[in-house]
C-alpha positions in Angstrom: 10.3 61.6 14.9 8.0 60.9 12.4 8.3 58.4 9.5 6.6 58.1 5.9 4.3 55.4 5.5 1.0 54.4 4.2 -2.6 53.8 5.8 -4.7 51.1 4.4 -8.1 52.0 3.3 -10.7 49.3 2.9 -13.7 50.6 0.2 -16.1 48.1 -0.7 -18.2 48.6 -4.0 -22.0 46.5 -2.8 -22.9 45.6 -6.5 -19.3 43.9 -7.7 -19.1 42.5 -3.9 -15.3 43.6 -4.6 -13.4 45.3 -1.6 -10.8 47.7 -3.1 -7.7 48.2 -1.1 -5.9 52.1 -1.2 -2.6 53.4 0.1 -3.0 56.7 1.7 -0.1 58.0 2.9 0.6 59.0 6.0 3.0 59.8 8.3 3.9 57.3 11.4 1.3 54.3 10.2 2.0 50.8 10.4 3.7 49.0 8.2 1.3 47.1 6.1 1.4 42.9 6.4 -1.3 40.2 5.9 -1.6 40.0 9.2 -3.1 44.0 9.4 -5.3 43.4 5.9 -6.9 40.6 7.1 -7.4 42.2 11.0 -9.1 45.3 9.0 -11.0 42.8 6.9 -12.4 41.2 10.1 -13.2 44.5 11.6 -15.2 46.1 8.6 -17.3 42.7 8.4 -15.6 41.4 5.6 -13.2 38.7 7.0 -14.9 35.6 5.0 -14.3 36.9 1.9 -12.0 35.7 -0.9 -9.0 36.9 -0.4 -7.1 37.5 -3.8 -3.5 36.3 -2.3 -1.2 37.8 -4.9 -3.1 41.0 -4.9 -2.1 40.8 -0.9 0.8 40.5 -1.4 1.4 43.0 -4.5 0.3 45.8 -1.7 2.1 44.9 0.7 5.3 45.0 -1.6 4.1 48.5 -3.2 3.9 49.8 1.0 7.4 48.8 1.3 9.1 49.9 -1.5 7.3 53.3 -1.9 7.5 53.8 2.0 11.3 53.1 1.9 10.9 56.1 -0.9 9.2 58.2 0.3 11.2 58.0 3.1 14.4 59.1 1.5 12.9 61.9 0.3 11.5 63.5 3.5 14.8 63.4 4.8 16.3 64.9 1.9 13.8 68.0 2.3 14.6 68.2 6.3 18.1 68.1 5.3 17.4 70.8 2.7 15.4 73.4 5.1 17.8 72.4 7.5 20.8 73.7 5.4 19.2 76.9 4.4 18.4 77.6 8.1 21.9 77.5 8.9 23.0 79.8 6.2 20.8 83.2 7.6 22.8 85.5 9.3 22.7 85.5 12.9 20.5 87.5 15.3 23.3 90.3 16.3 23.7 90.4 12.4 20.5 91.2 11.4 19.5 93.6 14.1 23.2 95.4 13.0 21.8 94.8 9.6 17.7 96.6 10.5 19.0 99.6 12.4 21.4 100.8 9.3 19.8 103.5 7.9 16.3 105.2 9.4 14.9 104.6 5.9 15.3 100.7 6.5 12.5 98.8 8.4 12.8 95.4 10.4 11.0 92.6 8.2 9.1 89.5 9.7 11.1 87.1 10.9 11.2 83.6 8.5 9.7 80.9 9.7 11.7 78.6 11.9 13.4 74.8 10.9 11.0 73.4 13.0 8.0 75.4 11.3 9.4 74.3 8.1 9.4 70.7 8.4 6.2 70.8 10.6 4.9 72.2 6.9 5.6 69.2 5.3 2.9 66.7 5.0 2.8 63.0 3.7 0.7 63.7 0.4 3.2 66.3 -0.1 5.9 63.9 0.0 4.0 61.4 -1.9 3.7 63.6 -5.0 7.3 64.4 -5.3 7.5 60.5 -5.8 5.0 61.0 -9.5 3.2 57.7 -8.6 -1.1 56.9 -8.9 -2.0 56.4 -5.7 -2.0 52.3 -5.6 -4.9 50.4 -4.9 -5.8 47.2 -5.7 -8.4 44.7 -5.2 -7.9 42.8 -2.5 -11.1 40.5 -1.4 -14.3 39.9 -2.6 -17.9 38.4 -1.9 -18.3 35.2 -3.4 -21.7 32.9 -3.9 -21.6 29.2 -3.8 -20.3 28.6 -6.8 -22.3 25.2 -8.1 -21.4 22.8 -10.9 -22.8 20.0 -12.8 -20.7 18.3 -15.4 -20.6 14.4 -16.6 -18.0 12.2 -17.7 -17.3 11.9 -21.5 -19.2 8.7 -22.0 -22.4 11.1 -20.6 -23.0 8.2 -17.8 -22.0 9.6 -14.1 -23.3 13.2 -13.1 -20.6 15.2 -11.2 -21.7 18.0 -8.5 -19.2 20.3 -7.6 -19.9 22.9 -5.1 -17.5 25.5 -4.1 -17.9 26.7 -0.6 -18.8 30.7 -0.4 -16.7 33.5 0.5 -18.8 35.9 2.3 -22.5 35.1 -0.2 -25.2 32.6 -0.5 -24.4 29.3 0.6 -25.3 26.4 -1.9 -28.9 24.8 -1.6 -31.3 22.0 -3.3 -33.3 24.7 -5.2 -30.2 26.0 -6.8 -28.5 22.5 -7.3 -32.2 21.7 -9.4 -32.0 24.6 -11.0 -28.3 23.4 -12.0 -29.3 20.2 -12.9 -32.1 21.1 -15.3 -30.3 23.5 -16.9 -27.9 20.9 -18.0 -30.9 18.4 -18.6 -30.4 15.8 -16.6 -33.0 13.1 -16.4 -31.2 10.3 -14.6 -32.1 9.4 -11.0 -30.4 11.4 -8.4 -28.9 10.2 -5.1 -30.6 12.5 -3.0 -28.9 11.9 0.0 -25.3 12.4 -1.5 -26.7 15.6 -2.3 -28.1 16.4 0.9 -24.6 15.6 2.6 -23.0 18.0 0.5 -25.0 20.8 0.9 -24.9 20.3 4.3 -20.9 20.0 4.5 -21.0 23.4 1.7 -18.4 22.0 -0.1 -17.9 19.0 -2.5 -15.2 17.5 -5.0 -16.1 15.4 -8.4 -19.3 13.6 -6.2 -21.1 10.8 -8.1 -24.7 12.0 -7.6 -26.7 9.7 -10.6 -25.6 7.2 -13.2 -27.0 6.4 -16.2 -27.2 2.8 -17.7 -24.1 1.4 -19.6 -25.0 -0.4 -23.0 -23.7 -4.3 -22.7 -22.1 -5.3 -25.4 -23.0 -8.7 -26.4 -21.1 -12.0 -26.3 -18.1 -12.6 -29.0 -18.2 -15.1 -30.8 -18.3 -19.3 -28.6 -15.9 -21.6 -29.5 -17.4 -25.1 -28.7 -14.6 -27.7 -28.5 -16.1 -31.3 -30.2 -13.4 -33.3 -29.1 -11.4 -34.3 -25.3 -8.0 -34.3 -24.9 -8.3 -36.9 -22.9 -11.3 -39.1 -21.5 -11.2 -39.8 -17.0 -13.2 -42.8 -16.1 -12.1 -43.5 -12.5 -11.2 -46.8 -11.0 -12.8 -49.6 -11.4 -12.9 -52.3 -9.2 -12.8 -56.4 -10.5 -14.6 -59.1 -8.9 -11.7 -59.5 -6.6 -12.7 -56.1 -4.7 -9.1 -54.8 -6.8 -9.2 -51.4 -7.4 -7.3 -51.0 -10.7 -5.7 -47.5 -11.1 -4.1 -47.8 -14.3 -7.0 -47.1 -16.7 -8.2 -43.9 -14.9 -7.6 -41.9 -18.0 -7.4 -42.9 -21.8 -4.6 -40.7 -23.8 -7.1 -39.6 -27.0 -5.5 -39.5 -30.9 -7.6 -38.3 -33.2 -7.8 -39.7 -36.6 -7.3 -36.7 -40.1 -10.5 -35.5 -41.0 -12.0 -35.5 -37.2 -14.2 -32.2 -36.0 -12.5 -30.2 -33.5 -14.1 -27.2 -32.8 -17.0 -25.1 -34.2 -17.6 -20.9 -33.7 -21.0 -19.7 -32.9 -22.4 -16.4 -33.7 -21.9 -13.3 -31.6 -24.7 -12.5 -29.5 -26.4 -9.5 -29.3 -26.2 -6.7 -26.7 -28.2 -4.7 -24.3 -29.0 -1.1 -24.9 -28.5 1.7 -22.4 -29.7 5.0 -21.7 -27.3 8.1 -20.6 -28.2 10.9 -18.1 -30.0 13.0 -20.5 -32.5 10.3 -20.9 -30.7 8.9 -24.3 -30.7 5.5 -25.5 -27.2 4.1 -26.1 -27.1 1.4 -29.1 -25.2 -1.4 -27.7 -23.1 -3.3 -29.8 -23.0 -6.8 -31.1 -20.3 -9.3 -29.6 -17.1 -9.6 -32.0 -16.6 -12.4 -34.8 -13.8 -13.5 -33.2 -11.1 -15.3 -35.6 -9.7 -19.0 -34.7 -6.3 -19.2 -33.3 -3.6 -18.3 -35.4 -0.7 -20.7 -34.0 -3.1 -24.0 -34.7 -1.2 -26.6 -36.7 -2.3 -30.0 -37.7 -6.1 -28.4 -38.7 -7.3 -26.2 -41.1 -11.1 -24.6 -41.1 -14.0 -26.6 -43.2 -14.3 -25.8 -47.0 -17.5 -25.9 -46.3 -18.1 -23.8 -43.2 -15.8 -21.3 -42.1 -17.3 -21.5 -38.8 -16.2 -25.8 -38.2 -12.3 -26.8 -37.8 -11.2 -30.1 -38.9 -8.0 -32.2 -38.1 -5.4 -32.4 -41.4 -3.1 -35.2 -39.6 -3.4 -38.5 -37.3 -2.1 -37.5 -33.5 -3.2 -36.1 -29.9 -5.5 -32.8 -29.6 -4.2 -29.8 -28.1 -7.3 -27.5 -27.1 -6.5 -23.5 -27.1 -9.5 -20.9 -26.3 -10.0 -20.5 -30.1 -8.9 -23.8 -31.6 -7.7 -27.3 -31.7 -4.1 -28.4 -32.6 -3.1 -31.8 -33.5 0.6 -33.1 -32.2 1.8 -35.9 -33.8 2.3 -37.8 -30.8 5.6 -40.0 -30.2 4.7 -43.2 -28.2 7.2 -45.1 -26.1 6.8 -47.8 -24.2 8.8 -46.7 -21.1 12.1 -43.9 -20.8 15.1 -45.7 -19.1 18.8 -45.8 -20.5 18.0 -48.3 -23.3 16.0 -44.8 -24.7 18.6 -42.0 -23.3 16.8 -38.5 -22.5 13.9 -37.4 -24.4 13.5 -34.1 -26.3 10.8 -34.2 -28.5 8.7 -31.4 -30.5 5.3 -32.5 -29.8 3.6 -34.8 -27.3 4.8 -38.2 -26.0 2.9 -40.9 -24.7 5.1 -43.2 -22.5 2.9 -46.6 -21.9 5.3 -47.7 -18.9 7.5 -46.0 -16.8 10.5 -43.3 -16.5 13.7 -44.6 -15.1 15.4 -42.6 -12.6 18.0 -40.3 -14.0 16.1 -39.1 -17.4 15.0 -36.4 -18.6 12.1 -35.7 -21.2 11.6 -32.4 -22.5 8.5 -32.0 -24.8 6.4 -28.9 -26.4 3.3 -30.6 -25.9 1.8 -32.8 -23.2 3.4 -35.7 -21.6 1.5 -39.0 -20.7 2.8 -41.5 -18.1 0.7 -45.2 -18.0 3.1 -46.1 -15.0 5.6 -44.3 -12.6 8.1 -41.9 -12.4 11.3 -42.0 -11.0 14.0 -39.6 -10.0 13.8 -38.2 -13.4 13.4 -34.8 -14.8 10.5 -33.7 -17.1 9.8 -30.3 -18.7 6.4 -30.0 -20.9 5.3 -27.3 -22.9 1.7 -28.3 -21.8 0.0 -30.9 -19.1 1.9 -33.6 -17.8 -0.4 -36.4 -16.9 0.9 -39.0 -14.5 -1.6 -41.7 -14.4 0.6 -43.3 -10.9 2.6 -41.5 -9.1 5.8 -39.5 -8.8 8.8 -41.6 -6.1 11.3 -39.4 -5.9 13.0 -40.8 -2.9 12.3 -42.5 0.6 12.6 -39.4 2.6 14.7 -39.3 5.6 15.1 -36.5 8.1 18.5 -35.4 6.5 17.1 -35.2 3.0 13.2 -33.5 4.2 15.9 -30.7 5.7 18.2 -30.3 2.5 14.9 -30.5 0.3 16.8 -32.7 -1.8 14.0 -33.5 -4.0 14.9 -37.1 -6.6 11.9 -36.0 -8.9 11.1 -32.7 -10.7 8.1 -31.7 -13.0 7.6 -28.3 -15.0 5.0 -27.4 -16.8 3.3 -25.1 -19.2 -0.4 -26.0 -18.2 -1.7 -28.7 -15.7 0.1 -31.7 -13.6 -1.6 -34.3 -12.3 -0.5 -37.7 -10.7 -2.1 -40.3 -8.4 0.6 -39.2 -5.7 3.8 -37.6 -5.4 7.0 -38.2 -2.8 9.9 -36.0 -2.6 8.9 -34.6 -5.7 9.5 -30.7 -7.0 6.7 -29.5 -9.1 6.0 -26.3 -11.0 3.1 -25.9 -12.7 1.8 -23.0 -14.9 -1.8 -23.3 -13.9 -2.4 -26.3 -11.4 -1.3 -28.9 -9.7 -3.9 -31.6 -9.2 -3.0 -35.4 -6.8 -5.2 -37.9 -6.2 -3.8 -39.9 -2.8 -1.3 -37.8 -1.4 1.7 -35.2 -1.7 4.5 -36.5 0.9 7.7 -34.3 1.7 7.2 -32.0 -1.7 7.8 -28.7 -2.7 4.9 -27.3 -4.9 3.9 -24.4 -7.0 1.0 -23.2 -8.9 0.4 -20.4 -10.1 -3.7 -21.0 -10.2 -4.2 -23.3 -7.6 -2.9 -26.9 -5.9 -5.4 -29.5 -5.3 -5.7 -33.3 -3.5 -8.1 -35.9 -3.7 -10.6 -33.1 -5.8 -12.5 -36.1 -7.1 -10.9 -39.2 -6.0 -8.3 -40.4 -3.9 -7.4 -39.5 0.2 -5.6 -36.5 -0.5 -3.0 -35.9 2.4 -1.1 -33.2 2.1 2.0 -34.2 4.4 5.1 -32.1 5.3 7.0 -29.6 2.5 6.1 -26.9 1.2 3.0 -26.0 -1.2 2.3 -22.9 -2.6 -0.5 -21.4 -5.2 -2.0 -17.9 -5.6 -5.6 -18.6 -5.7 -6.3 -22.3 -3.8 -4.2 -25.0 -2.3 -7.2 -27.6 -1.1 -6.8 -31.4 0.5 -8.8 -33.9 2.7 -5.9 -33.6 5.2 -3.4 -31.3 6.5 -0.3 -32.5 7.6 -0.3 -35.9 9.5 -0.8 -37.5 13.2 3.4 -37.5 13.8 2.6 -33.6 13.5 5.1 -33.3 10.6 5.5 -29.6 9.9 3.8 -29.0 6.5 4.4 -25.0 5.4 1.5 -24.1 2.8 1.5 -20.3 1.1 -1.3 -18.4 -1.1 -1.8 -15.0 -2.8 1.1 -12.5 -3.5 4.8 -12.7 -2.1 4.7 -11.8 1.5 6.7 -8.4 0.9 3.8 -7.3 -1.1 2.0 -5.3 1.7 5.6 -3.6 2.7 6.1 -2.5 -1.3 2.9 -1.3 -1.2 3.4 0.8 1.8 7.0 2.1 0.4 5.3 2.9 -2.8 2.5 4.7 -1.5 4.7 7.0 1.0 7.2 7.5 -2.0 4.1 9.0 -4.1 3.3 10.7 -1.2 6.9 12.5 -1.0 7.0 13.2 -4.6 3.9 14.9 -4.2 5.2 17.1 -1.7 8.3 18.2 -3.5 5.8 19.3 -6.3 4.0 21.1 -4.4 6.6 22.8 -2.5 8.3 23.5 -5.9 5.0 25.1 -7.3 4.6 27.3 -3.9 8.7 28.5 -4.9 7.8 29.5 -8.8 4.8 30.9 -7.5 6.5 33.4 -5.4 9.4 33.8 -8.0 6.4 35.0 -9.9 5.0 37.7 -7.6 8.6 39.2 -7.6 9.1 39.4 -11.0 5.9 41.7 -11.3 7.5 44.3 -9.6 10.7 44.4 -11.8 12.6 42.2 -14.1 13.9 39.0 -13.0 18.0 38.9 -12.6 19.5 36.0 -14.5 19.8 33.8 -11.0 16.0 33.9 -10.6 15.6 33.1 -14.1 18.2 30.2 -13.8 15.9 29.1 -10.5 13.4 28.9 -12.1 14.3 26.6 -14.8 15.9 24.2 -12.2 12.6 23.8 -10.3 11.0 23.4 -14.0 13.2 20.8 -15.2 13.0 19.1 -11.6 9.3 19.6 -11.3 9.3 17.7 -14.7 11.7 14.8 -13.4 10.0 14.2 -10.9 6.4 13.9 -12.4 7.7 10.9 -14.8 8.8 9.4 -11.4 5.5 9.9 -9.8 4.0 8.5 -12.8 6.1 5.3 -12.5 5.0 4.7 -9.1 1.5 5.5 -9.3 1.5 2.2 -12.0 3.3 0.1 -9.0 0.8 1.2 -6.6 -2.3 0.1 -8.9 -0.4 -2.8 -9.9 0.2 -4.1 -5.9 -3.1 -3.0 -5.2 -4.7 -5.4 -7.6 -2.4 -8.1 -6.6 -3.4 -7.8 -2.9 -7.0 -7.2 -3.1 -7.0 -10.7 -5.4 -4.8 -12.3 -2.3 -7.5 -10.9 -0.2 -9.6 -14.1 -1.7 -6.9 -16.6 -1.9 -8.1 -19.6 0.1 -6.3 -22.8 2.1 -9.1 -25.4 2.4 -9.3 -28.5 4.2 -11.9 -31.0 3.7 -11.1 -33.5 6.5 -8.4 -32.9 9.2 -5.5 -30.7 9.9 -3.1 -31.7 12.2 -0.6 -29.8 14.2 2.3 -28.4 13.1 0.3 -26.7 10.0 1.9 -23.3 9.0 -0.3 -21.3 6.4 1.1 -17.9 5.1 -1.0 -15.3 3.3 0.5 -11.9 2.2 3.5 -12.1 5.6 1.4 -13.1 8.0 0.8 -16.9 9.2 -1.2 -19.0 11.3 0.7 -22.2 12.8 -2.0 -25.0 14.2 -1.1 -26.0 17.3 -3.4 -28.7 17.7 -5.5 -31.4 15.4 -8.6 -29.7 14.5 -11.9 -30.4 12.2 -11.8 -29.5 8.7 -11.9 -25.6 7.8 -10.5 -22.5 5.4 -7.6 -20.6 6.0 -8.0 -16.9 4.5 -6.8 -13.4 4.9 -9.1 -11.1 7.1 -8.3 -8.2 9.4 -4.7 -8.3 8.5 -3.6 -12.1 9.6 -4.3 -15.4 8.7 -7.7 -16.7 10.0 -8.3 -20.5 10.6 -12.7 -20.8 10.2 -14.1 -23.8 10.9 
């Protein structure tokens, strides 16, 4: 039995490099799929080129629907010569019929059913159906397509290269004749190029760069006064090393020069790809800092700051402030807590059980107690910190006597059972014993004086924790962390495989409207495709702020672990057993006494270098 259907025929046109795909119908051929297009392709030598995918699939949805057509109507004419076959009179009838009569002669016999719908032939069939015969193009022969763009500041060349289809393959004659024609004079990285012409295909590759223009220096603020002036110990002629006078707490008297502004420098000029020179620009006249109280700029020189009141110098980037400074000569209960809006210079000691809370810095002559102090700025302890005689109960409880927070720096000449936070760093002189300390910069013993043991607790800072000595001979467990949380590395994975998934579902809803859209070239969309495809829209557009959202995580966790990468544990002298280090979740216990050395991060774990 045979069926309506369509052959393919391939015609290729040599000067468009097109290959034109044509229905022809036909009875009994095979159904036409991308599968048989791109087998016929391969067969009349044209399998590598581009293949226009919705035009494939346009012709195969024309061969079904007009071969389910055509169809219908072949069997409607079978039917038809079928019906007026059975309505002729029979054989005894007719001859009854011819021999009536001498005058009556037998006529030809009709032709047959079978003759009838042998008759019939597809391009009959096909023009009952009043349709062009459909063709479409369907491939085509396609050059290397090569191109040279540069970013919009004009300094990084771009070569893309798109592989061919079928045509002339990209080479270093054409990729000149590219260049020039853009007029590029920078120098090229040959062998970038030459690695991608010899993969044939390339992406946004870097192949020169021009010089950037340096802009030059803003403005330098030199400071012309200390905040306060280190001398070290000195020693008497009794061989007594006297550690009270180690640092002098400065006030400054109205009137005093703080801080002068220097000119901007200029820059450096630089030249873009097409041989241009890029002006560069002069450094920025940067103002003084607007939150400075206590000093106003010169009358005579806008460039010079000057102290307006009596008291203790707080240095910012871009100025000097003056605190009127409250002095005390020690914090017990005869003085209650402190909370003062400025800086406080205590010329004893702090009692255990106060507090002092101050905006500015705090200076300790003598010692501190199991007291509490919060500072808007340093905290300079010129002894020590005793927050307790640690026993094995209270080193397991962490219950610390003594606590410090503070805005910028502390520094003490030692520190027992002591919590400390500090903003920036945390700097001892002799030793940290049974603490818990943080720093955001960095955590330092013994930098310039001092022996600097670092023994038992906890101590952690994101660039630097440094000492003389690790731990201690009794092998006390001392737990030291740098760089980011230790969870950082796991976020980071989650993000990036959550970006990864998002991606995916956009894609996978782009392939879905893509095909909605072949469809609805063949007839209008019904109001369910319509209302599919505003779903994927609306969800498409969801989830493109969420990808956006994590794409910001994943730069932000980035930076923070390739700055842990260079955070550092350093010991100058010893460190003893039972030293646990931590960078970004993974740690390195010492199991026994060793040399000094650095602790850092390096092929994913803690490394110990000596």
């Amino acid at each position: 039995m045979k069926q309506f259907g369509f052959d393919l025929t391939l015609e290729p046109d040599e000067i468009s490099g097109q290959v034109c795909g044509t229905l022809s119908p036909a009875f009994n051929a095979k159904p036409v799929t991308l599968e048989l297009i791109k087998t016929q392709l391969m067969q009349a030598g044209f399998g590598k080129y581009y293949l226009f995918e919705a035009n494939l699939g346009e012709i195969i949805e024309t061969d079904t629907a007009l071969r389910e057509k055509g169809e219908k109507v072949y069997q409607e004419l079978i039917k038809r010569i079928k019906d007026e076959v059975a309505k002729r009179p029979s054989k005894t009838e007719q001859n009854e019929e011819d021999h009536q009569g001498d005058e009556h002669k037998q006529e030809d016999e009709p032709p047959s059913e079978l003759q009838q719908i042998e008759a019939i032939t597809a391009e009959f069939i096909f023009t009952l159906l009043k349709t062009p015969p459909p063709e479409t193009i369907v491939a085509e022969r396609r050059d290397a397509v090569i191109t040279v763009t540069t970013s919009e500041d004009e300094l990084t060349v771009f070569l893309d290269i798109a592989a061919p289809h079928g045509g002339t393959e990209a080479d270093e004659p054409a990729i000149t004749k590219a260049l020039q024609a853009r007029g590029i004079k920078a120098t090229l990285n040959n062998e970038a190029i030459a690695e991608a012409i010899e993969k044939g295909v390339c992406e946004s590759l870097v192949i020169a760069n021009g010089i950037a223009p340096k802009k030059g220096k803003d403005s330098i603020f030199t400071t012309l006064v200390q905040d306060q002036i280190s001398s070290g110990p000195s020693v008497d002629s009794t061989g007594k090393t006297n550690y009270h006078d180690i640092n002098q707490f400065v006030v400054i008297e109205p009137g005093t020069l703080l801080m002068r502004r220097g000119a901007p420098a200029p820059g450096k000029s630089g030249t873009d790809v097409f041989g241009k020179v890029i002006p560069a620009e002069t450094g920025d006249v940067l103002p003084f800092f607007g939150g400075i109280e206590g000093a106003r700029i010169a009358d005579d020189d806008n460039n010079l700051l000057v102290a307006t009141q009596k008291g203790h110098p707080i240095i910012h980037d871009r100025g000097v402030s003056i605190d009127p400074v409250l002095q005390l000569t020690n914090v017990s209960l005869a003085t209650g807590n402190v909370n003062y809006d400025g800086s406080v210079l205590v010329k004893q000691d702090v009692a255990d059980g106060l507090k002092i809370e101050v905006t500015g810095d705090l200076i300790v002559e003598g010692v501190v107690g199991k007291a509490t102090i919060i500072a808007g700025n340093n905290v300079i302890i010129k002894q020590g910190l005793i927050g307790g005689t640690p026993s094995e109960e209270q080193i397991s409880d962490q219950n610390f006597g003594a606590s410090v927070s503070a805005e910028g720096v502390v520094s003490a000449r030692f520190a027992t059972m002591a919590k400390i936070r500090a903003k920036k760093k945390i700097s001892l002189d002799e030793y940290a014993l049974h603490c818990d300390l943080y720093a955001e910069e960095q955590i330092v013993l013994g930098e310039t004086s001092g022996k600097g043991n670092l023994i038992g607790g906890k101590a952690q800072a994101f660039n630097l924790v440094s000492a003389k000595s690790l731990g201690s001979t009794g092998s006390t467990v001392t737990t030291i962390r740098v760089g980011a949380p230790p969870n950082t590395l796991e976020r980071y994975r989650r993000v990036t495989q959550a970006t990864r998934q998002k991606q995916q579902i956009i894609t996978d809803i782009n392939e879905n409207l893509h095909k909605f859209s072949l469809r609805s070239r063949q007839s209008d969309p019904p109001p369910q495709m319509l209302e599919m495809i505003a779903k994927l829209n609306t969800q498409s557009a969801a989830i493109n702020v969420e990808l956006a959202d994590l794409q910001v995580q994943e730069n932000e966790l980035k930076t923070l672990l390739m700055r842990s990468k260079k955070s550092k544990v350093i010991s100058k002298g010893k460190v003893h057993q039972n030293v646990i280090v931590h960078i970004l979740g993974s740690s390195l216990r010492i199991k026994e006494d060793s040399s000094s050395g650095t602790f850092k991060f390096d092929m994913r774990q803690v490394m110990f270098i000596r």
